[in-house]
N, C-alpha and C positions, 0 to 999 in steps of 0.2 A: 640774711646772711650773704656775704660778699664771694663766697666763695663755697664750693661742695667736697666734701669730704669725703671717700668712699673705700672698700676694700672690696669688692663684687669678685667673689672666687665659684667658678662654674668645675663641676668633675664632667668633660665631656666624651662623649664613646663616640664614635661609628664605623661601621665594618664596610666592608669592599663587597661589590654587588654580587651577590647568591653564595657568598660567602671563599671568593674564590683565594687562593694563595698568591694575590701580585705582587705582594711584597717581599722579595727576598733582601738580601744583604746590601745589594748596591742600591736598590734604590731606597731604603731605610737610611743608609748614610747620609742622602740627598732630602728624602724626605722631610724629616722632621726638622730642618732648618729653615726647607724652605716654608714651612708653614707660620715655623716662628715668624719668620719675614712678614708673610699675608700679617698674622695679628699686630705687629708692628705699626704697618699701614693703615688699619684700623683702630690705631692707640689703644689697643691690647697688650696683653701681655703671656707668652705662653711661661710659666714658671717651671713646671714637670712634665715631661713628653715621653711617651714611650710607643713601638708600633709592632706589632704581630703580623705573622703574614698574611692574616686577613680582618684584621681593626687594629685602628689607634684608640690609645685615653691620652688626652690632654688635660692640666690643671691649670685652666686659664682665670688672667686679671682680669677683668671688664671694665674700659670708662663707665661714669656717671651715665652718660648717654649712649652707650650703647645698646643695641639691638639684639639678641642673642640668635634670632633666626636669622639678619642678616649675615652676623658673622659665620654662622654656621654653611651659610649658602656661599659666602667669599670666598673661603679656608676651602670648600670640598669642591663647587667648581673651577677655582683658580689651577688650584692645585692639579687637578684632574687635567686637565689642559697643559699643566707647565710638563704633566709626564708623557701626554702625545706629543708634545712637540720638542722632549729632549730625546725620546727613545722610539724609535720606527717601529722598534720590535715589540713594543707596550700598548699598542692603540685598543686594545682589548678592557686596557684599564681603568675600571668606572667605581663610585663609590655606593654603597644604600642609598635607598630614596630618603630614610627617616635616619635619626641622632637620637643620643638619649644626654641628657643635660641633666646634673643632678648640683645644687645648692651647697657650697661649706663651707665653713665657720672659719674665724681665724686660728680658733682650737683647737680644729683638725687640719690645720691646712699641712703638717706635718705628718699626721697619718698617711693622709690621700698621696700626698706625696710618694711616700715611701712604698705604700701598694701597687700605685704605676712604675716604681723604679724597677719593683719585684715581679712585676709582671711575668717575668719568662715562669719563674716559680708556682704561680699560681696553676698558669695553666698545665702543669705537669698534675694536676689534679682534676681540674675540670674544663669544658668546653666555651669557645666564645656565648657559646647559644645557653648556656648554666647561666655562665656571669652576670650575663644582660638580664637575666628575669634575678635572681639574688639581687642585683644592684636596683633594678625595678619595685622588688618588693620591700628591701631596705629601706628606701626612700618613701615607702609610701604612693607608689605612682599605680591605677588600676590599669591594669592590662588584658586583652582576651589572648590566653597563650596561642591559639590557633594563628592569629595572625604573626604574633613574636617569631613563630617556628618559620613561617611562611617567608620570615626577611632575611633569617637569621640559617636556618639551613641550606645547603647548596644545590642549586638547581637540579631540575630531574635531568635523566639520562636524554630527555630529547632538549634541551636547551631549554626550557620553556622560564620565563624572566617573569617574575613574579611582583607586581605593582602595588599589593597589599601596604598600606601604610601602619606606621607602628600609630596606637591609640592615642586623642590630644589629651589626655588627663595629665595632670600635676604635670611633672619636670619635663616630661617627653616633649621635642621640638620637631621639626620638619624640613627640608629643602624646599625653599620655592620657587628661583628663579637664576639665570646665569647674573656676573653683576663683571664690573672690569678687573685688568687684572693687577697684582699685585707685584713688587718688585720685593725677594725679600735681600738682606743687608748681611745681617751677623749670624754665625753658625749658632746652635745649640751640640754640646758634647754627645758622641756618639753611643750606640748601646749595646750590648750584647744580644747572640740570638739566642734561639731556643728550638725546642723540636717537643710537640706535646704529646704527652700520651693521652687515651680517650676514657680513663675512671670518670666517673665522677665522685665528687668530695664526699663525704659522709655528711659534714656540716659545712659547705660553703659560706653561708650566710656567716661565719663566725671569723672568716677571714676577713669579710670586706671592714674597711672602715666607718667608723660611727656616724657620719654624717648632722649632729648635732650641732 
Protein backbone atom coordinates (compact mmCIF):
# COMPACT_ATOMS: atom_id res chain seq x y z
CA UNK A 1 0.00 0.00 0.00
CA UNK A 2 1.37 3.32 -1.20
CA UNK A 3 0.33 5.07 1.41
CA UNK A 4 -0.86 4.87 5.55
CA UNK A 5 -3.82 5.69 6.78
CA UNK A 6 -4.38 6.50 10.45
CA UNK A 7 -6.62 8.06 13.12
CA UNK A 8 -4.23 7.46 16.50
CA UNK A 9 -6.30 9.53 19.23
CA UNK A 10 -4.15 9.32 22.77
CA UNK A 11 -6.42 10.82 26.11
CA UNK A 12 -3.19 12.22 27.77
CA UNK A 13 -3.00 13.48 31.69
CA UNK A 14 0.10 14.84 33.62
CA UNK A 15 0.19 16.92 36.57
CA UNK A 16 2.86 19.58 37.74
CA UNK A 17 5.59 18.20 40.17
CA UNK A 18 4.20 17.19 43.87
CA UNK A 19 1.18 18.42 42.66
CA UNK A 20 1.64 22.00 43.20
CA UNK A 21 -0.76 25.06 41.87
CA UNK A 22 1.52 26.73 38.93
CA UNK A 23 -0.93 27.10 36.82
CA UNK A 24 -2.98 30.05 37.35
CA UNK A 25 -4.89 32.12 34.71
CA UNK A 26 -2.03 33.85 32.79
CA UNK A 27 -0.30 31.34 32.30
CA UNK A 28 -3.17 28.67 31.10
CA UNK A 29 -3.88 31.50 28.60
CA UNK A 30 -0.34 30.99 27.20
CA UNK A 31 -0.13 27.52 27.92
CA UNK A 32 -2.23 25.47 26.06
CA UNK A 33 -1.28 27.02 22.71
CA UNK A 34 1.88 26.83 23.33
CA UNK A 35 1.81 23.23 23.61
CA UNK A 36 -0.53 22.95 20.53
CA UNK A 37 2.51 24.59 18.79
CA UNK A 38 5.20 21.77 20.24
CA UNK A 39 2.56 19.01 18.67
CA UNK A 40 2.42 20.92 15.68
CA UNK A 41 6.30 20.42 15.25
CA UNK A 42 5.81 17.00 15.86
CA UNK A 43 3.10 16.50 13.10
CA UNK A 44 0.55 16.08 15.83
CA UNK A 45 -2.26 17.29 16.61
CA UNK A 46 -3.81 18.61 19.93
CA UNK A 47 -7.72 18.46 19.11
CA UNK A 48 -9.13 19.11 22.97
CA UNK A 49 -6.92 20.85 25.67
CA UNK A 50 -7.89 21.76 28.92
CA UNK A 51 -5.40 22.70 32.24
CA UNK A 52 -6.07 22.83 36.04
CA UNK A 53 -3.87 24.49 38.32
CA UNK A 54 -2.03 21.44 38.83
CA UNK A 55 -2.67 18.93 35.44
CA UNK A 56 -3.45 19.08 31.87
CA UNK A 57 -5.58 16.49 29.59
CA UNK A 58 -4.93 16.68 26.16
CA UNK A 59 -6.87 14.74 23.21
CA UNK A 60 -4.22 14.38 20.96
CA UNK A 61 -3.80 13.16 16.87
CA UNK A 62 -0.74 10.91 16.48
CA UNK A 63 1.15 10.63 13.10
CA UNK A 64 1.63 7.05 11.76
CA UNK A 65 5.06 7.38 13.07
CA UNK A 66 5.12 8.69 15.94
CA UNK A 67 6.47 8.10 19.29
CA UNK A 68 4.14 8.62 22.27
CA UNK A 69 6.99 8.70 24.90
CA UNK A 70 8.84 11.01 22.78
CA UNK A 71 6.11 13.35 22.31
CA UNK A 72 5.36 13.25 25.75
CA UNK A 73 9.10 14.19 26.65
CA UNK A 74 8.93 17.24 23.80
CA UNK A 75 5.48 18.69 24.94
CA UNK A 76 6.61 18.69 28.97
CA UNK A 77 10.22 19.52 28.59
CA UNK A 78 9.89 22.12 25.95
CA UNK A 79 7.36 23.51 27.64
CA UNK A 80 8.87 23.56 31.04
CA UNK A 81 11.53 25.68 29.76
CA UNK A 82 9.37 28.03 27.43
CA UNK A 83 7.82 29.00 31.21
CA UNK A 84 11.44 29.64 32.84
CA UNK A 85 12.48 31.72 30.21
CA UNK A 86 9.20 33.75 29.84
CA UNK A 87 8.59 34.39 33.50
CA UNK A 88 11.58 35.13 36.22
CA UNK A 89 8.95 34.59 38.77
CA UNK A 90 8.09 30.78 37.64
CA UNK A 91 11.51 29.13 37.68
CA UNK A 92 10.02 26.94 40.37
CA UNK A 93 7.85 25.29 37.55
CA UNK A 94 8.32 21.72 36.81
CA UNK A 95 6.14 18.89 35.57
CA UNK A 96 5.62 14.91 36.99
CA UNK A 97 8.30 12.63 36.17
CA UNK A 98 5.36 10.10 34.83
CA UNK A 99 1.98 10.82 32.22
CA UNK A 100 -0.81 8.65 31.99
CA UNK A 101 -1.78 8.07 28.17
CA UNK A 102 -4.98 6.19 27.57
CA UNK A 103 -6.26 4.80 23.80
CA UNK A 104 -9.75 6.15 22.01
CA UNK A 105 -11.84 5.24 19.36
CA UNK A 106 -13.30 7.46 16.85
CA UNK A 107 -16.48 6.70 18.72
CA UNK A 108 -15.55 8.41 21.65
CA UNK A 109 -13.52 10.83 20.37
CA UNK A 110 -16.61 13.06 21.19
CA UNK A 111 -17.04 12.06 24.67
CA UNK A 112 -13.40 12.48 25.63
CA UNK A 113 -13.69 15.62 24.18
CA UNK A 114 -16.35 17.02 25.91
CA UNK A 115 -15.09 15.46 29.48
CA UNK A 116 -11.77 17.73 29.17
CA UNK A 117 -13.97 20.67 27.92
CA UNK A 118 -15.87 19.90 31.39
CA UNK A 119 -13.17 19.61 33.37
CA UNK A 120 -13.62 22.50 35.83
CA UNK A 121 -16.97 20.56 36.57
CA UNK A 122 -15.77 17.49 37.37
CA UNK A 123 -13.37 18.48 39.59
CA UNK A 124 -15.88 20.22 41.87
CA UNK A 125 -16.42 16.71 42.72
CA UNK A 126 -13.46 14.95 42.95
CA UNK A 127 -9.49 15.29 43.23
CA UNK A 128 -6.62 15.17 40.57
CA UNK A 129 -5.39 12.21 42.62
CA UNK A 130 -9.33 10.31 42.24
CA UNK A 131 -9.39 11.02 38.56
CA UNK A 132 -6.00 9.50 37.66
CA UNK A 133 -6.66 6.09 39.49
CA UNK A 134 -10.77 6.03 37.90
CA UNK A 135 -9.09 6.83 34.51
CA UNK A 136 -6.27 4.09 35.40
CA UNK A 137 -8.85 1.59 36.31
CA UNK A 138 -11.28 2.52 33.50
CA UNK A 139 -8.69 1.59 31.07
CA UNK A 140 -7.66 -1.30 32.47
CA UNK A 141 -4.07 -0.20 33.32
CA UNK A 142 -2.58 -2.18 36.81
CA UNK A 143 -1.33 0.20 39.24
CA UNK A 144 0.22 -0.17 43.07
CA UNK A 145 -1.72 2.85 44.49
CA UNK A 146 1.05 3.47 47.03
CA UNK A 147 3.17 4.85 44.30
CA UNK A 148 -0.02 6.66 42.39
CA UNK A 149 -0.50 8.62 45.85
CA UNK A 150 3.37 9.23 46.05
CA UNK A 151 3.28 11.42 42.43
CA UNK A 152 0.08 12.42 42.64
CA UNK A 153 -0.15 13.98 46.20
CA UNK A 154 1.70 17.22 47.21
CA UNK A 155 4.98 17.18 48.79
CA UNK A 156 5.45 16.94 52.59
CA UNK A 157 5.98 19.89 54.75
CA UNK A 158 9.66 19.64 54.50
CA UNK A 159 10.04 19.72 50.60
CA UNK A 160 10.95 16.26 50.13
CA UNK A 161 10.52 15.63 45.94
CA UNK A 162 9.32 12.35 45.46
CA UNK A 163 11.09 10.14 42.35
CA UNK A 164 8.66 7.23 42.54
CA UNK A 165 7.52 6.40 39.00
CA UNK A 166 4.00 5.83 37.96
CA UNK A 167 3.94 1.61 37.02
CA UNK A 168 4.83 0.57 32.90
CA UNK A 169 1.58 -1.53 32.68
CA UNK A 170 -0.80 -0.92 29.69
CA UNK A 171 -1.41 2.74 28.77
CA UNK A 172 1.00 4.37 31.43
CA UNK A 173 4.11 6.14 29.64
CA UNK A 174 7.15 7.91 31.13
CA UNK A 175 9.55 11.01 30.65
CA UNK A 176 12.83 10.22 29.54
CA UNK A 177 14.92 12.65 28.24
CA UNK A 178 15.32 16.68 27.42
CA UNK A 179 15.01 16.75 23.33
CA UNK A 180 15.01 20.37 21.32
CA UNK A 181 12.88 22.96 21.45
CA UNK A 182 9.75 23.69 19.72
CA UNK A 183 8.37 26.97 18.13
CA UNK A 184 4.67 26.74 18.44
CA UNK A 185 2.46 28.87 15.63
CA UNK A 186 -1.38 29.06 16.12
CA UNK A 187 -3.32 29.78 19.31
CA UNK A 188 -5.95 27.12 20.63
CA UNK A 189 -9.27 28.93 22.14
CA UNK A 190 -9.01 29.87 25.74
CA UNK A 191 -10.84 28.16 28.85
CA UNK A 192 -12.41 29.01 31.89
CA UNK A 193 -11.14 28.50 35.39
CA UNK A 194 -12.37 26.90 38.23
CA UNK A 195 -11.74 26.50 42.06
CA UNK A 196 -12.36 22.72 43.38
CA UNK A 197 -13.82 21.67 46.34
CA UNK A 198 -12.28 18.30 48.03
CA UNK A 199 -15.58 15.50 48.07
CA UNK A 200 -15.12 12.97 46.60
CA UNK A 201 -17.70 11.56 43.95
CA UNK A 202 -19.88 8.88 45.03
CA UNK A 203 -19.32 7.07 41.56
CA UNK A 204 -16.56 8.78 39.71
CA UNK A 205 -16.01 6.04 37.59
CA UNK A 206 -19.46 6.76 35.88
CA UNK A 207 -18.33 10.15 34.76
CA UNK A 208 -15.44 9.34 32.85
CA UNK A 209 -15.81 8.45 29.25
CA UNK A 210 -16.14 4.79 27.77
CA UNK A 211 -13.05 4.51 26.24
CA UNK A 212 -14.07 1.63 23.75
Amino acid sequence: MPHSFTNILVHAVFGTQDRCRFIDEELRARLLPYLAGIARELDASILTGNAMPDHVHLLVRLPPNANLADVMRVAKTNSSRWVHQTWASRRMFAWQTGYGAFSVSQSNRAAVSQYIGNHEKHHRRFTFQQEFMMLLRKNGVDFDERYIGEILSPASRAGRRYAAPIPTAGAVGFLLSPASRASPRKQLPPFGGYEPRREAAADGASQLPAYS
